[in-house]
TIKEMI-321934 format. One line per 5 residues: number of its first residue (from 1); their letters; for each residue x, y, z of C-alpha. Coordinates in steps of 0.5 Angstrom, whole numbers, always signed. Layout:
NUM = a = X,Y,Z; ...
***
This chain:
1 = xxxxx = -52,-29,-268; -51,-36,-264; -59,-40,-264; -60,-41,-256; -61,-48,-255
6 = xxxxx = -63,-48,-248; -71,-46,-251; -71,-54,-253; -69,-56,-247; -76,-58,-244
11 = xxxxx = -78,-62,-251; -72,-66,-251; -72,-68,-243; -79,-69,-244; -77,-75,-250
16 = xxxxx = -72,-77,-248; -74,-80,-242; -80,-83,-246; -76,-86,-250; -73,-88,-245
21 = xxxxx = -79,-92,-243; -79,-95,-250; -72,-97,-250; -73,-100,-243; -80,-104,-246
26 = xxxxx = -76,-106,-251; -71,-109,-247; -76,-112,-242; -78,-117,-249; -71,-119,-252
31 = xxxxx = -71,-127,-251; -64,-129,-249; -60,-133,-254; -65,-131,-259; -66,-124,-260
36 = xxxxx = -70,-120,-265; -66,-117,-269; -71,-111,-269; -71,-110,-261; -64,-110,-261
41 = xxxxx = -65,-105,-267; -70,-101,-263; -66,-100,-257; -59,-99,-261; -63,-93,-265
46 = xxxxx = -66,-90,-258; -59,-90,-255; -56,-86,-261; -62,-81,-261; -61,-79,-253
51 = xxxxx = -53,-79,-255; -54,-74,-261; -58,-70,-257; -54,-70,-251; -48,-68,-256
56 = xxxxx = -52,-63,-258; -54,-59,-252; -48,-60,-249; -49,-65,-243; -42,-68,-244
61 = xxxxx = -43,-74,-239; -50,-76,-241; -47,-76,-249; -40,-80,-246; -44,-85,-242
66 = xxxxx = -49,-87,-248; -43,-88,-252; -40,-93,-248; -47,-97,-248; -48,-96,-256
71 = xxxxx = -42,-99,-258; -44,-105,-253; -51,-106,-257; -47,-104,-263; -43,-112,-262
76 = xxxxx = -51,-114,-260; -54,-111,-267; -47,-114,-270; -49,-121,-268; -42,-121,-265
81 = xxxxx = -45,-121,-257; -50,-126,-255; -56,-123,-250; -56,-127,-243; -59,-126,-237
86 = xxxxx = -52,-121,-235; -52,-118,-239; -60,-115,-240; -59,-113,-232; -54,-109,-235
91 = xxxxx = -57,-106,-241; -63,-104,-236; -58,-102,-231; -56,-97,-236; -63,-95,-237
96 = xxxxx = -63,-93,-230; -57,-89,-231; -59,-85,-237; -65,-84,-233; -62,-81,-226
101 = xxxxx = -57,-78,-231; -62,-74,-235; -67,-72,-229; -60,-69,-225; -59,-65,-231
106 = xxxxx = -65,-63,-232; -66,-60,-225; -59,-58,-226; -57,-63,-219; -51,-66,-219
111 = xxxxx = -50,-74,-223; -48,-79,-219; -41,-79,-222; -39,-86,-218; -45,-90,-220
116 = xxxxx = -43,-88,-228; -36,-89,-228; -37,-96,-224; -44,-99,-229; -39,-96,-236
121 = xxxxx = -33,-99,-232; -38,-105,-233; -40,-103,-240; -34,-103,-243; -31,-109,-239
126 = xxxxx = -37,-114,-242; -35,-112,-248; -28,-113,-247; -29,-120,-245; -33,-121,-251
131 = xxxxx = -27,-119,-255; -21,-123,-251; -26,-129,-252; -22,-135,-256; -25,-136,-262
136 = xxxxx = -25,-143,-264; -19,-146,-268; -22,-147,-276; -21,-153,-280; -15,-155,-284
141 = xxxxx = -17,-152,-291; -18,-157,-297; -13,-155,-303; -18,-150,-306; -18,-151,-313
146 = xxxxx = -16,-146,-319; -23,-141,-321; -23,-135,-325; -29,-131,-322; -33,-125,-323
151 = xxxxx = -37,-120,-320; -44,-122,-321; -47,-118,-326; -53,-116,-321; -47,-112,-316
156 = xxxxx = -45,-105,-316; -39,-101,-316; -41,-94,-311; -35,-90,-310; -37,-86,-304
161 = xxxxx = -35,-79,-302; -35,-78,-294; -33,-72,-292; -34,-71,-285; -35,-64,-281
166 = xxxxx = -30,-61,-275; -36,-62,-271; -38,-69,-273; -35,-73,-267; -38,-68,-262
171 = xxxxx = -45,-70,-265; -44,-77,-263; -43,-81,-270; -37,-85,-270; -34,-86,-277
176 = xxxxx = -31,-92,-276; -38,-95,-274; -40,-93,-281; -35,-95,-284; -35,-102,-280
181 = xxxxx = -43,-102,-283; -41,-101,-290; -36,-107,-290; -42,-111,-288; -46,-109,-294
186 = xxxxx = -39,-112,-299; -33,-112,-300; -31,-104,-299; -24,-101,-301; -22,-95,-296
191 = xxxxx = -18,-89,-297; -17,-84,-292; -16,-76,-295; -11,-73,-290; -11,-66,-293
196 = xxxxx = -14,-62,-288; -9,-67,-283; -7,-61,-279; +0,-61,-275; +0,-65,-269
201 = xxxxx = +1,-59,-264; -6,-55,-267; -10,-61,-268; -16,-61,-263; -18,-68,-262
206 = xxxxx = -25,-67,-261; -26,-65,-269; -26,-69,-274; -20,-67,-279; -20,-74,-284
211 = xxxxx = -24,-75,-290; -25,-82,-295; -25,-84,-301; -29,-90,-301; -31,-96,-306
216 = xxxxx = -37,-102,-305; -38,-107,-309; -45,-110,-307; -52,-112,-309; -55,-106,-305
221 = xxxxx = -58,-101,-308; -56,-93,-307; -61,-92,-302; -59,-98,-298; -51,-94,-299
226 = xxxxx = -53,-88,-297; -58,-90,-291; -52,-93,-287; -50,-85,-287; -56,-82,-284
231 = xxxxx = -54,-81,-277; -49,-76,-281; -53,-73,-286; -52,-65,-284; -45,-67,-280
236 = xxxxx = -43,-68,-287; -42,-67,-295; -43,-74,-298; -43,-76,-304; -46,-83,-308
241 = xxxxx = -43,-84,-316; -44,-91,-319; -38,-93,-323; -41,-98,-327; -48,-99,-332
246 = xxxxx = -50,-105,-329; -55,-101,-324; -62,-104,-323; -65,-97,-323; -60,-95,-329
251 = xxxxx = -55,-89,-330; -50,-86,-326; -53,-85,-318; -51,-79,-314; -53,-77,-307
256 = xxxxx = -51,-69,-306; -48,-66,-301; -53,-66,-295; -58,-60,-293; -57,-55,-287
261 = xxxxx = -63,-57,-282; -66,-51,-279; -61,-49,-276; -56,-48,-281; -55,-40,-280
266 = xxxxx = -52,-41,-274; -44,-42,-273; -46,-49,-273; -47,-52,-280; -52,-57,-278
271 = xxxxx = -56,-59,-272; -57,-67,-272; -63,-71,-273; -64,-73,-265; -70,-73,-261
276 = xxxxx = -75,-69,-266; -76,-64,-261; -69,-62,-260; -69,-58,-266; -72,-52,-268
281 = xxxxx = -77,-53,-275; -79,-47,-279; -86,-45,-281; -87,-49,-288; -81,-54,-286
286 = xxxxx = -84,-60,-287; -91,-59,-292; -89,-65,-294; -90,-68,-288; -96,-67,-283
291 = xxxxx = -96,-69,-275; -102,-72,-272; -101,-69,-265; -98,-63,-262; -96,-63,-255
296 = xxxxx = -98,-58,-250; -98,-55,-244; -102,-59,-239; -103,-51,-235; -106,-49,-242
301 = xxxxx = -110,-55,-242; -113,-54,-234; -114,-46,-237; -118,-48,-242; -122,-53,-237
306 = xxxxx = -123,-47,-232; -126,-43,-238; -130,-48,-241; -133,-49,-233; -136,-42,-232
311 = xxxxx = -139,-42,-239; -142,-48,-237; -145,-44,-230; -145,-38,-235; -151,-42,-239
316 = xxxxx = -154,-45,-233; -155,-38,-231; -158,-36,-238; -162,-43,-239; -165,-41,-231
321 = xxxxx = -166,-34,-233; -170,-36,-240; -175,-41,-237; -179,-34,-233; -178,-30,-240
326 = xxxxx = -186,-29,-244; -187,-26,-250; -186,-27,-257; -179,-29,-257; -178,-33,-251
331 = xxxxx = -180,-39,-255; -175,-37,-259; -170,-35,-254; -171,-42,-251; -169,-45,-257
336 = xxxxx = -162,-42,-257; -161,-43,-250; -162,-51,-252; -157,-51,-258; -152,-47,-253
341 = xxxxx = -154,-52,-248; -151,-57,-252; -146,-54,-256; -143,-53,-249; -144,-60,-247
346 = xxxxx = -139,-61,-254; -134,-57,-252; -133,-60,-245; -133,-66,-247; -128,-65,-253
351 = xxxxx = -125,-61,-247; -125,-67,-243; -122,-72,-248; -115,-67,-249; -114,-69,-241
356 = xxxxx = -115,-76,-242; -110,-81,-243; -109,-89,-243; -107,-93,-238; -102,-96,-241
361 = xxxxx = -98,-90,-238; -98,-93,-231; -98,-100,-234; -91,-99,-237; -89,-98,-231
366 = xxxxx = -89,-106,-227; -86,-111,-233; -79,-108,-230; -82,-108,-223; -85,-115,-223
371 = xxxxx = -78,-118,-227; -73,-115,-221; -78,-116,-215; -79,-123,-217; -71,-125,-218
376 = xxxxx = -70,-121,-212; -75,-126,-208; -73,-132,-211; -80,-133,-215; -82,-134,-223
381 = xxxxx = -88,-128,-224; -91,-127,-230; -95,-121,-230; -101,-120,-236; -104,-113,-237
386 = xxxxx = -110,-112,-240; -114,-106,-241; -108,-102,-242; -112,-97,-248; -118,-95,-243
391 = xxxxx = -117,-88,-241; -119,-83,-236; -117,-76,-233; -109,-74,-233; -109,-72,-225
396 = xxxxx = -113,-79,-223; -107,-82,-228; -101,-78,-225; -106,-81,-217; -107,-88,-218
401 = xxxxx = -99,-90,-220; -97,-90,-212; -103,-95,-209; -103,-100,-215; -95,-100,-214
406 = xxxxx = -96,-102,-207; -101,-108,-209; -97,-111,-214; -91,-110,-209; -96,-114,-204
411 = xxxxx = -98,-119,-209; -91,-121,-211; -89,-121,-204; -94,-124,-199; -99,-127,-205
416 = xxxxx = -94,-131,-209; -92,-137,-206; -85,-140,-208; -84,-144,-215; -83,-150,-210
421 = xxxxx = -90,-148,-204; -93,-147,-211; -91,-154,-215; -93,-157,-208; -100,-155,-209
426 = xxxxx = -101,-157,-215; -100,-150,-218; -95,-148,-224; -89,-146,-221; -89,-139,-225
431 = xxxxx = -95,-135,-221; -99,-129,-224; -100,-122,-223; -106,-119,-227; -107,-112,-228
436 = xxxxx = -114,-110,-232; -118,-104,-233; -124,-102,-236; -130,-97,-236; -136,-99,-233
441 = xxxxx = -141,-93,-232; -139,-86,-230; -132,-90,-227; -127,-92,-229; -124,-99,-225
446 = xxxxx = -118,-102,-224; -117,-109,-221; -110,-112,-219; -111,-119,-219; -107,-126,-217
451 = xxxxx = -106,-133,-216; -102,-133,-210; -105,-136,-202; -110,-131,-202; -111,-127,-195
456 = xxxxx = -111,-132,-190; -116,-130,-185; -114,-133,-179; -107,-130,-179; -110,-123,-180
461 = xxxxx = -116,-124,-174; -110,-126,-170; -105,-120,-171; -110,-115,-170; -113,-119,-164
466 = xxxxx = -105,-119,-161; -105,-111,-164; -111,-109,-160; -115,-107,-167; -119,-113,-165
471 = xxxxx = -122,-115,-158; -122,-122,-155; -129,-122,-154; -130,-119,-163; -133,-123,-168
476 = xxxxx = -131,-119,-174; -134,-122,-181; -130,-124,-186; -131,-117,-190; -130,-114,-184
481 = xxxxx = -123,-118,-183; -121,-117,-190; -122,-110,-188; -117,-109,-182; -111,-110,-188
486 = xxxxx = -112,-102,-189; -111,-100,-182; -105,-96,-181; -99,-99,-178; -102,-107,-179
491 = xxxxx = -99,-112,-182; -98,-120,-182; -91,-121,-184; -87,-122,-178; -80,-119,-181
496 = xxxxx = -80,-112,-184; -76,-112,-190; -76,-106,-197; -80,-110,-200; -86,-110,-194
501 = xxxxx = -88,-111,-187; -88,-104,-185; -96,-103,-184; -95,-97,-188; -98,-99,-195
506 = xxxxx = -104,-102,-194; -108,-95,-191; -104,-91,-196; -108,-94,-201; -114,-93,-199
511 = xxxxx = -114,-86,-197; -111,-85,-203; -116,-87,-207; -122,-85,-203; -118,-78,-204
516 = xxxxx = -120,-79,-212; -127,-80,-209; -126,-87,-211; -127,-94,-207; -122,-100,-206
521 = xxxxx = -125,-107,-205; -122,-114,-203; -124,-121,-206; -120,-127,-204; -120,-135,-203
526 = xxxxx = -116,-140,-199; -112,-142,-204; -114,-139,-211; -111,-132,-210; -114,-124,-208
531 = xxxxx = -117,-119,-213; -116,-112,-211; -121,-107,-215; -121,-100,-215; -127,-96,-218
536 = xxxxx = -125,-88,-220; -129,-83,-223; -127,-82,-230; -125,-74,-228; -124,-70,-222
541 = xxxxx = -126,-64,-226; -134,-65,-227; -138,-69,-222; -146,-71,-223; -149,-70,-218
546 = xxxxx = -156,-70,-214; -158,-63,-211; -162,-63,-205; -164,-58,-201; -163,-58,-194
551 = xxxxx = -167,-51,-191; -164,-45,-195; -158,-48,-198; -157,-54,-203; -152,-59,-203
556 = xxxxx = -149,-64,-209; -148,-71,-207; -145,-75,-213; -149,-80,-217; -144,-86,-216
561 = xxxxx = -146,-86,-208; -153,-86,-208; -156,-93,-208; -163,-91,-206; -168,-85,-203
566 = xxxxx = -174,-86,-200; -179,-83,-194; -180,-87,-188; -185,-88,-183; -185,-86,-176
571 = xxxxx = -185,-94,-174; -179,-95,-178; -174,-92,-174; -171,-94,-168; -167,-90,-162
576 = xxxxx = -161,-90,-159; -157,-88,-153; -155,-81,-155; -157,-78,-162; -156,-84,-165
581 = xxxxx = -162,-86,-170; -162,-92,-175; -168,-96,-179; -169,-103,-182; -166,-102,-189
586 = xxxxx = -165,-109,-194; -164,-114,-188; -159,-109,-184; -160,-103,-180; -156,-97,-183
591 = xxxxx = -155,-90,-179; -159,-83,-180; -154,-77,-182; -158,-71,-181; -154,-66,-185
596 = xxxxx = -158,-60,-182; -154,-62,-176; -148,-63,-179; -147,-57,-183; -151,-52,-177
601 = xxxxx = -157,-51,-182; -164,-49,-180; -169,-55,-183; -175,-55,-186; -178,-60,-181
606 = xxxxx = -174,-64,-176; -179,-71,-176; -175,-76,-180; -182,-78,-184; -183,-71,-186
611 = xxxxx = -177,-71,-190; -173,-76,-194; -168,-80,-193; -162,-81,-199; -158,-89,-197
616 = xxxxx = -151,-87,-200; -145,-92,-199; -137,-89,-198; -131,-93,-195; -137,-100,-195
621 = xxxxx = -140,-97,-190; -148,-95,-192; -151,-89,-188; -157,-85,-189; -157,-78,-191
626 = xxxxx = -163,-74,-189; -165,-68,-193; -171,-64,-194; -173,-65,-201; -169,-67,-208
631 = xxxxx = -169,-62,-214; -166,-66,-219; -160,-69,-222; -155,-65,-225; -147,-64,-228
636 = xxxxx = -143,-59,-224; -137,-57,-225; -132,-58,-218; -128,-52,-216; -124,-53,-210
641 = xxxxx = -125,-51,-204; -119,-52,-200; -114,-47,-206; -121,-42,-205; -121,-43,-197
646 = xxxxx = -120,-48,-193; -120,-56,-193; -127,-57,-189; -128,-65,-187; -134,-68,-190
651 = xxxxx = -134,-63,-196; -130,-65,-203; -131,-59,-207; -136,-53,-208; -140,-51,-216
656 = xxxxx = -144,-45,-217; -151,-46,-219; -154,-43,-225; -158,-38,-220; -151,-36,-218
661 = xxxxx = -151,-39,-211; -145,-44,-209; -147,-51,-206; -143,-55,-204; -140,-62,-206
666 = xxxxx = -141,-68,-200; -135,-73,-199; -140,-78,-197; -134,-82,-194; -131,-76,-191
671 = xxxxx = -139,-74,-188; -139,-81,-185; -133,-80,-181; -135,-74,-178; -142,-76,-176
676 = xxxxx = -139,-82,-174; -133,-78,-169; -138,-74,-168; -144,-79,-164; -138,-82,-162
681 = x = -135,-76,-157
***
């Protein structure tokens, strides 16, 4: 019975791409004529890995494309090609590839046969080159004299039995690379066996049908002999004997036939050793060596956040519920009711922690972006990353990676000045684009900062003058002209290209970043550079909030937009033409929202001053919220309104409160576009 491979396909695709990731960010550090060994190393061992396992499953063109690119970074790891510049844009072309290349699989969509062929054409061509190369003539040899020599008395004779598997080759291991190796190690003796040689009509090129017999004399030990064929353990029987006594561990060495894997009761006699997923690993396989991390569905993960929600609610109802009980085990019954509380809140903390994940997810994503956008554009950019450990929830990590690729691409293209403009300044030719990420309160809050020009104020009130954004007669305030770089459709470059200059940017990322319930604000000097921030919540499972009542129902404003509640008296507000009302509020005047209004709800009371009144902050704008009282602060589990119902503007979710009655989660920067519109038409 065949073992169907194609239950590991997820798991392989899944690494795969990350160490993709890896190899790329290996890639990004080697330093050109002086490569670190362990980098090239890194990258060579990412290559075999996805190549085996490509093998393995069946993926013939991606396992063919990664061979040519291993052979390549075989001569770098061999010191027999030098990394330049070139050639480390055609190792991360490759990376591209590979990825485009699996991705296709993956969704089982055609590969861009032609873009393969042409980047291995490449390939295959810088490592020809390398060998046509002329070495340099030597030196005319002095007569050597006559010296009897003998092996060092700390070498070792190992003869080696290698005899390969049929299905060797199609596991992607080479021989030859491994014989190559082992010359490096000593000096190597190699005899081919030939028995199993079938006659020319019926031999299949794709199995493996030679064996050797081999000697090394070398100073290694037999651990480093039989490390040279770990790529192969499984595809071969192999076996290490020492031919003399002069061994450091002392006696006759011996390395025994290499073990099935897991896989071994299938036809196949062994499954490599690739992307540790791509292989199945039975129960008590490996007792020996424990994993510190398990993967998992993220489905599963919102399952169990879903669950752990409604027993939150659950609880609430029951804590509601006990605190009208009397008699002689209420007391108790409290005492429970608090314990679960907290065991509740545990849980859902721990629950919240599965679904956080660094940063450096997204971070890892612009060292490539940063490097070809900046040679594209003629400038010397170096990006610093800080911050990349602070986490924050999954679905706000899978959000914020668009908004901050638009700011980092705007820094580089309209920030950064050219390395001449910059040196002309006084500045260091090289600008700098810094990404930092930290936790400040309940928010998490990411900047995105340069060294560049800073936003030139001037320009900017021109072109919105000219695009009618702004009338001729408008003084707008610099935050407000700051501000006009999120409209839709604006923008001070006076050429569009593909790096920028549509108006098309800018106002993605600020509506994609108020849909996280976040804010983006701008900081800028002439001169000095323009910082970005980004303030997001933590997760958009779980808000705290302040419920307040208005009439029957009861509504939740998050914490993190409340900036003060107060009641008012009558004297202090001041009419407008219209329903329009405002009040006097820290040297401004800020504009009353009446919710009752809004949501077509029957107050308490209409006078302002028999209420209060709840100064929130959205999208930089402050307006006051008037309710008719406040009942507490609270943590509320989000549902959706729009998967249950439908989007209503001004509403970001909905939560059921523990006396099983829903109220509803005000999107404060949406309320103040409604009420805005609203006065307006």
């Amino acid at each position: 019975m065949a073992l169907d491979l194609e239950q590991f396909h997820d798991a392989f695709f899944e690494e795969a791409l990350e160490a993709l990731d890896s190899m790329e960010a290996a890639l990004l550090k080697l330093n050109p004529g002086n490569p670190e060994a362990e980098l090239v190393n890194t990258v060579f061992r990412t290559a075999h890995s996805i190549k085996g396992g490509s093998a393995t499953f069946g993926f013939t063109e991606v396992a063919s494309f990664t061979h040519t690119l291993e052979t390549l970074l075989d001569e770098l790891r061999g010191g027999r090609m030098q990394v330049t510049r070139p050639l480390s844009d055609l190792l991360l072309k490759s990376v591209d590839v590979m990825r485009e290349m699996l991705r296709a699989v993956q969704h089982k969509t055609p590969i861009d046969a032609q873009r393969v062929a042409d980047l291995q054409f490449d390939l295959e061509l810088a490592i020809v080159q390398k060998s046509q190369t002329p070495e340099p003539a030597p030196a005319p040899a002095a007569p050597a004299p006559v010296v009897i020599t003998a092996r060092a008395p700390d070498q070792h004779r190992w003869q080696i039995s290698f005899r390969p598997y049929p299905h060797l080759l199609l596991h992607g291991n080479d021989p030859l690379r491994i014989l190559r190796e082992l010359e490096e190690l000593g000096s190597l003796t190699v005899e081919a066996d030939l028995h199993r040689l079938p006659p020319l009509p019926e031999i299949n090129p794709e199995d493996c049908h030679l064996a050797w017999r081999l000697v090394l004399t070398s100073e290694v030990t037999s651990d480093v002999v039989a490390q040279v064929f770990e790529w192969a353990e499984g595809d071969c029987s192999l076996e290490i004997t020492a031919l003399d006594a002069g061994m450091t561990r002392g006696g006759a060495a011996s390395v025994p036939e290499a073990a099935p894997r897991a896989a071994a009761a299938v036809d196949d006699p062994g499954e490599p050793d690739r992307i540790r997923a791509a292989q199945p690993v039975p129960a008590g396989a490996q007792a020996g060596s424990e994993s510190g991390s398990i993967r998992v569905s993220t489905d599963k993960i919102d399952e169990i956040m879903n669950t752990v929600g409604e027993i939150v609610i659950t609880q609430s109802m029951l804590s509601q519920l006990g605190t009208s009980i009397e008699g002689p085990l209420a007391e108790q019954l409290r005492s429970g009711l608090a314990q679960l509380e907290r065991n509740v809140r545990e849980l859902q903390e721990g629950v919240m922690r599965v679904r956080m994940l660094p940063i450096s997810f997204v971070f890892s994503r612009f060292p490539r972006m940063v490097r070809d956008l900046g040679q594209r554009l003629g400038k010397d950019i170096e990006l610093k990353l800080t911050g990349e450990h602070t986490e924050l929830d999954k679905t706000v990590l899978e959000k914020i990676g668009d908004p901050l690729v638009h700011l980092v691409r705007n820094s580089i293209d309209h920030g950064i000045e050219r390395p001449d403009v910059r040196m002309a300044a006084g500045k260091p030719a090289a600008g700098t684009v810094h990404l930092n990420a930290y936790h400040k309160g309940g928010n998490i809050t990411v900047e995105v900062r340069d060294d560049g020009a800073g936003l030139n104020r001037d320009r900017i009130l021109a072109k919105a003058r000219e695009r009618g954004f702004v009338g001729p007669s408008e003084t707008p305030d610099e935050a407000a002209i700051c501000d006009l770089i999120f409209a839709a459709g604006f923008s001070t470059a006076d050429q569009a290209t593909d790096v920028s200059g549509r108006g098309v940017g800018m106002d993605v990322v600020r509506r994609n970043v108020l849909e996280l319930g976040g804010t983006i604000d701008v900081r800028t000097e002439r001169g000095k550079g323009c910082c970005f921030t980004i303030t997001l919540p933590l997760t958009l499972a779980i808000v705290d909030g302040q419920s307040v009542a208005v009439g029957s129902e009861t509504y939740i404003v998050p914490l993190t937009t409340i900036i003060e509640s107060l009641q008012l008296k009558p004297a202090m507000v001041n009419r407008l033409a219209g329903e329009g009302e405002v009040f006097l509020f820290r040297d401004g005047y800020v504009p009353v929202i009446r919710l009752h209004r809004l949501f077509g709800v029957r107050p308490r009371t209409q006078e302002l001053h028999e209420g209060l009144l709840m100064i929130v902050e959205g999208e930089g704008r402050r307006v006051g919220l008037f309710v008719d009282d406040l009942l507490g602060q609270q943590q509320v589990v989000i549902k959706s309104l729009e998967t249950n119902y439908r989007r209503v503007d001004g509403v970001s979710g909905a939560t059921i409160l523990g006396d099983g009655s829903v109220a509803l989660i005000l999107d404060v920067p949406g309320l103040i576009r409604v009420a805005t519109e609203r006065l307006a038409a």
